[in-house]
DRENVOLUM-120503 format. One record per atom (N, C-alpha, C, O, CB): residue in three letters; y, z, x. Coordinates in steps of 0.2 Angstrom, whole numbers, plus 5000, padded with zeros to 4 digits. Glycine has a CB too. Layout:
BEGIN
ALAYZX;...
# end
This chain:
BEGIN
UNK502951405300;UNK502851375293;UNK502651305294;UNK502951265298;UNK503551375290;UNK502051275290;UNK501951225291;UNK502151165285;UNK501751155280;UNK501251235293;UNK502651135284;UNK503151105281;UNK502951025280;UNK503050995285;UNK503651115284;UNK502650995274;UNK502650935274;UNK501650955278;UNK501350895279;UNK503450875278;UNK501250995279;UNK500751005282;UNK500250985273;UNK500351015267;UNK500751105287;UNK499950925274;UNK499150905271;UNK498850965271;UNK498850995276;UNK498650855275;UNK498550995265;UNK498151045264;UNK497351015259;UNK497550985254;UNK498651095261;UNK496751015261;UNK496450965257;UNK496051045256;UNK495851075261;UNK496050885260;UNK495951075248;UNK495551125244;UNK495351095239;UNK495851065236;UNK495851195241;UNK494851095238;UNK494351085234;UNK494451015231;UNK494551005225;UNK494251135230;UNK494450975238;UNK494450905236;UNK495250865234;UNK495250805235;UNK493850905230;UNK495750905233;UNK496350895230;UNK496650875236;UNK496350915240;UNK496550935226;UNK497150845239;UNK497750865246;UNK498250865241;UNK498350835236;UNK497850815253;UNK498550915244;UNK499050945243;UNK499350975249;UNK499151005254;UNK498950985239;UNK500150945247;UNK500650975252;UNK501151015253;UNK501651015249;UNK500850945253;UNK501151055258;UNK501651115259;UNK502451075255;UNK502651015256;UNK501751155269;UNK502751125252;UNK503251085251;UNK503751085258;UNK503851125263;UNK503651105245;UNK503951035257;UNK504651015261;UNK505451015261;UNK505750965260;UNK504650965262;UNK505851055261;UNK506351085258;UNK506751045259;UNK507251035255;UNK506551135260;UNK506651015267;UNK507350985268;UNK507250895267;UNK507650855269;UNK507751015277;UNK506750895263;UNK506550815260;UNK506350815252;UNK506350755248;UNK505850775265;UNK506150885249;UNK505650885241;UNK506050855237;UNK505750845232;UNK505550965237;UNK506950815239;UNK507050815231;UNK507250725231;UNK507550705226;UNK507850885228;UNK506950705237;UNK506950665234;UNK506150625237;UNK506150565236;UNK507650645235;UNK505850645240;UNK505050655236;UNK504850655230;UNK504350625228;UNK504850695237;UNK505150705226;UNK504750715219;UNK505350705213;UNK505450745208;UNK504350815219;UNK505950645215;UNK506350615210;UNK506050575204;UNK505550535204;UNK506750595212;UNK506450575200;UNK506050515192;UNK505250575191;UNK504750535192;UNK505650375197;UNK505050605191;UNK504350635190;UNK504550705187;UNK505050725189;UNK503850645196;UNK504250735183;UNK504150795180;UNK503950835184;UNK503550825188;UNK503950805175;UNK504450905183;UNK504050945188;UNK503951005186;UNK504351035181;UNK504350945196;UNK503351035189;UNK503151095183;UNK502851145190;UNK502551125195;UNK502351065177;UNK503151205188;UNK503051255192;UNK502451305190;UNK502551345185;UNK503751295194;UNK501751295193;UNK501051325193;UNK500951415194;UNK500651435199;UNK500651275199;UNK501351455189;UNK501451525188;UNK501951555187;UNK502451555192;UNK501251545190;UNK502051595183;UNK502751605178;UNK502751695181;UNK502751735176;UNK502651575167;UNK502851705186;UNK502851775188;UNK503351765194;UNK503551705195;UNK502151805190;UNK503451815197;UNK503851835204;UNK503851765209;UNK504351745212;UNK503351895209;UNK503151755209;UNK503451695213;UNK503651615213;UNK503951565216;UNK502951695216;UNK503451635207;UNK503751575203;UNK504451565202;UNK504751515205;UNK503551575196;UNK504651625198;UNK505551625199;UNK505851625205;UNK506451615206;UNK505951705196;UNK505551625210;UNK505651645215;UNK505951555218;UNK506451535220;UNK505051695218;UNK505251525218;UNK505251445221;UNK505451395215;UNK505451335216;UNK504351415223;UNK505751415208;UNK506151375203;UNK506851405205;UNK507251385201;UNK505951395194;UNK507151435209;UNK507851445212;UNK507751415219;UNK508251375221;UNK508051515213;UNK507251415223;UNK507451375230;UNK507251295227;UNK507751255229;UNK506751405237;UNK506951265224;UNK507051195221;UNK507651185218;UNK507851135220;UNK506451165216;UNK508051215214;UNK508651185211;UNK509051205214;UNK509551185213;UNK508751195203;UNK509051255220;UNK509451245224;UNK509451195230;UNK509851195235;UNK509551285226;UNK508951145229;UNK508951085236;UNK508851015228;UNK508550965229;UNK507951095244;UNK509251045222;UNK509251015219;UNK508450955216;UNK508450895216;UNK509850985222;UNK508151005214;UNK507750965212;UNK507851015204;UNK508051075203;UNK506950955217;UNK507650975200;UNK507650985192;UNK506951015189;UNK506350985189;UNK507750905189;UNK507051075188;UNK505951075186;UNK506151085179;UNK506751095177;UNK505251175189;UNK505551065174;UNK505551055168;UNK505451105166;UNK505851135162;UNK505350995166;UNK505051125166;UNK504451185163;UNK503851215169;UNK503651185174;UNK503851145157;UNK503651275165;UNK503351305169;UNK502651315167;UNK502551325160;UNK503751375171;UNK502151325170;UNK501251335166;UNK500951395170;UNK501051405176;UNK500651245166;UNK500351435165;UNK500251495167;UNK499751515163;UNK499851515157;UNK500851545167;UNK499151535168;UNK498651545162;UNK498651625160;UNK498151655160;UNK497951525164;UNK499051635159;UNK499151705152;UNK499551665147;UNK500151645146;UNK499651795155;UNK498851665144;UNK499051625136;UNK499451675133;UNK499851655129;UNK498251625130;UNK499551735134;UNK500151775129;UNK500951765129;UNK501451785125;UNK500151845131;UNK500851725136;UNK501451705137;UNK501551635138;UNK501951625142;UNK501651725142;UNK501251575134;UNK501351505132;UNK501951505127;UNK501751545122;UNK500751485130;UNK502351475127;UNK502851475123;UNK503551515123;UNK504051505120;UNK502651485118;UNK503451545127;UNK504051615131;UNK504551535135;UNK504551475135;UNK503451705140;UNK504951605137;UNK505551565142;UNK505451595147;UNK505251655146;UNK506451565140;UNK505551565156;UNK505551575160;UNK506051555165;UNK505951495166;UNK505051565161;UNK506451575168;UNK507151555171;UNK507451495169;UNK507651445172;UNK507051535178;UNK507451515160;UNK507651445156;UNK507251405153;UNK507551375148;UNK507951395159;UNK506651395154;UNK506351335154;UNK505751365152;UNK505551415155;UNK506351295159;UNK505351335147;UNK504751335142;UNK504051345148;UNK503951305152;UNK504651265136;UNK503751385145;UNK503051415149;UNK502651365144;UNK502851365138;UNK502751535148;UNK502251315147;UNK501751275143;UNK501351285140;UNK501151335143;UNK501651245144;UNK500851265134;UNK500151265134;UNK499651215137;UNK499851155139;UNK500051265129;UNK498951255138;UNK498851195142;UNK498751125138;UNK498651075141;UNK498351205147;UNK498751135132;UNK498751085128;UNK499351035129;UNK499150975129;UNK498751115123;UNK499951055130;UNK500451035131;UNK500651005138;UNK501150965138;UNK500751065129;UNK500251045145;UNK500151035150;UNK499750965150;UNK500050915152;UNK499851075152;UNK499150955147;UNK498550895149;UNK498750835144;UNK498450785144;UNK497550925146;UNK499450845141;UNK499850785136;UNK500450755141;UNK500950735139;UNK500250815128;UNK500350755145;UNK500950755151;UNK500650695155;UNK500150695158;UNK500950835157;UNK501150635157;UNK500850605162;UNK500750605169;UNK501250595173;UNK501050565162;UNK500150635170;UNK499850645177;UNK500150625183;UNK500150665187;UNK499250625177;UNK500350545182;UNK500350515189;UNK501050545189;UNK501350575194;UNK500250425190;UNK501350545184;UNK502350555185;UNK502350615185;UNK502950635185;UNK502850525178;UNK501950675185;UNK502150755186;UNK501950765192;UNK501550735196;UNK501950805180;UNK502250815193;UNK502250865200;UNK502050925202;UNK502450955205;UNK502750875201;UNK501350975201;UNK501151025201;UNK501451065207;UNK501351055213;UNK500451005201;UNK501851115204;UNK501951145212;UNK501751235212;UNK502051285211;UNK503051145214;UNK501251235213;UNK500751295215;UNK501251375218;UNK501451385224;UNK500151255222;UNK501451415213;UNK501651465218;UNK501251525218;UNK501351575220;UNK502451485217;UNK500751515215;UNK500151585218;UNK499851605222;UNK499351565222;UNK499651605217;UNK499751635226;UNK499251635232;UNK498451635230;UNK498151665234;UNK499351705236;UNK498251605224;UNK497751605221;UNK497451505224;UNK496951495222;UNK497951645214;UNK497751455227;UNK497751415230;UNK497051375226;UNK497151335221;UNK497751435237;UNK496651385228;UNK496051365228;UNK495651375221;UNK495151335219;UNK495751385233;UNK495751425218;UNK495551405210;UNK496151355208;UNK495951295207;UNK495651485204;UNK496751375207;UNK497151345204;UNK496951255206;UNK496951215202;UNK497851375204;UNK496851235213;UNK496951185215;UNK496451135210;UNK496551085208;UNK496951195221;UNK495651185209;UNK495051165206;UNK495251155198;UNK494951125194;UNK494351225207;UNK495751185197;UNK495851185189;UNK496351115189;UNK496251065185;UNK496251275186;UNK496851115193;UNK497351035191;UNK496950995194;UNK496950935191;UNK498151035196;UNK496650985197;UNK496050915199;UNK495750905195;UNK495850855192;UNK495450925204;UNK495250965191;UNK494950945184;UNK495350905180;UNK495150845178;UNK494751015181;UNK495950945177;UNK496350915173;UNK496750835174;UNK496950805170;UNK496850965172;UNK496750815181;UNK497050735183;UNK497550735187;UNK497750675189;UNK497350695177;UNK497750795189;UNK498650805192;UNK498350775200;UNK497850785203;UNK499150905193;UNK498950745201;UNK498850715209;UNK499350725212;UNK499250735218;UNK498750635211;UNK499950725211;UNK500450775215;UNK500550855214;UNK500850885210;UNK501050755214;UNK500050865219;UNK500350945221;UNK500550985228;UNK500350985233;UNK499750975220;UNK501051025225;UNK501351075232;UNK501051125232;UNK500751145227;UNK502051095234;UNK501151155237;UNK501051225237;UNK501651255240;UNK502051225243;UNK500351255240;UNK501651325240;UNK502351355242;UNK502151415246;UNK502651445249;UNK502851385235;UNK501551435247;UNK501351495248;UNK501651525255;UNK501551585256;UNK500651505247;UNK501951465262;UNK501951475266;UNK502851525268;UNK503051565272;UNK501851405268;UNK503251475261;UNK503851515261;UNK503951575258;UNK504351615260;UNK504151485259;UNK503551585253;UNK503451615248;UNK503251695249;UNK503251725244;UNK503151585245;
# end
């Protein structure tokens, strides 16, 4: 597993998360977990069990914008791109990497993880 490992896709770096340092890395900042499926629930229980707090979750199936996901509101991306960029936390759990990475770069996000190593 390559932990705290620089990953640079499509111009963004992004880093593996780090389990045994993420929560206090990505304290005072919003944190939003990038797909509201299997693997998502999956890495919104391994972060609040090393105690980090996620706010909300975002997912591009618009049918499920506004739903609840392990508690916590599936965004729009409307409601996403109203978010302060520098102070949120993108954490990627799809193995879909490299679109999604092209899509939070477009939009301004500069912190991002990815999980796909544990996951």
């Amino acid at each position: 597993m390559a932990l705290g490992l620089l990953k640079q896709v499509w111009g963004i770096k992004m880093r593996e998360i780090d389990f045994d340092s993420i929560e206090k890395e990505v304290r005072g900042k919003r944190n939003i977990i990038y797909g509201a499926g299997c693997n998502g629930k999956t890495l919104c229980s391994l972060l609040c069990d090393k105690g980090v707090s996620v706010q909300a979750f975002y997912d591009d199936d618009r049918s499920r914008w506004g739903d609840l996901c392990c508690g916590r509101k599936i965004l729009s991306e409307n409601e996403l791109l109203s978010m302060d960029r520098k102070n949120a936390n993108i954490f990627i759990s799809s193995m879909y990497i490299g679109q999604i990475a092209a899509k939070v770069k477009k939009m301004g996000f500069l912190n991002v993880f990815t999980a796909l190593d544990i996951l």
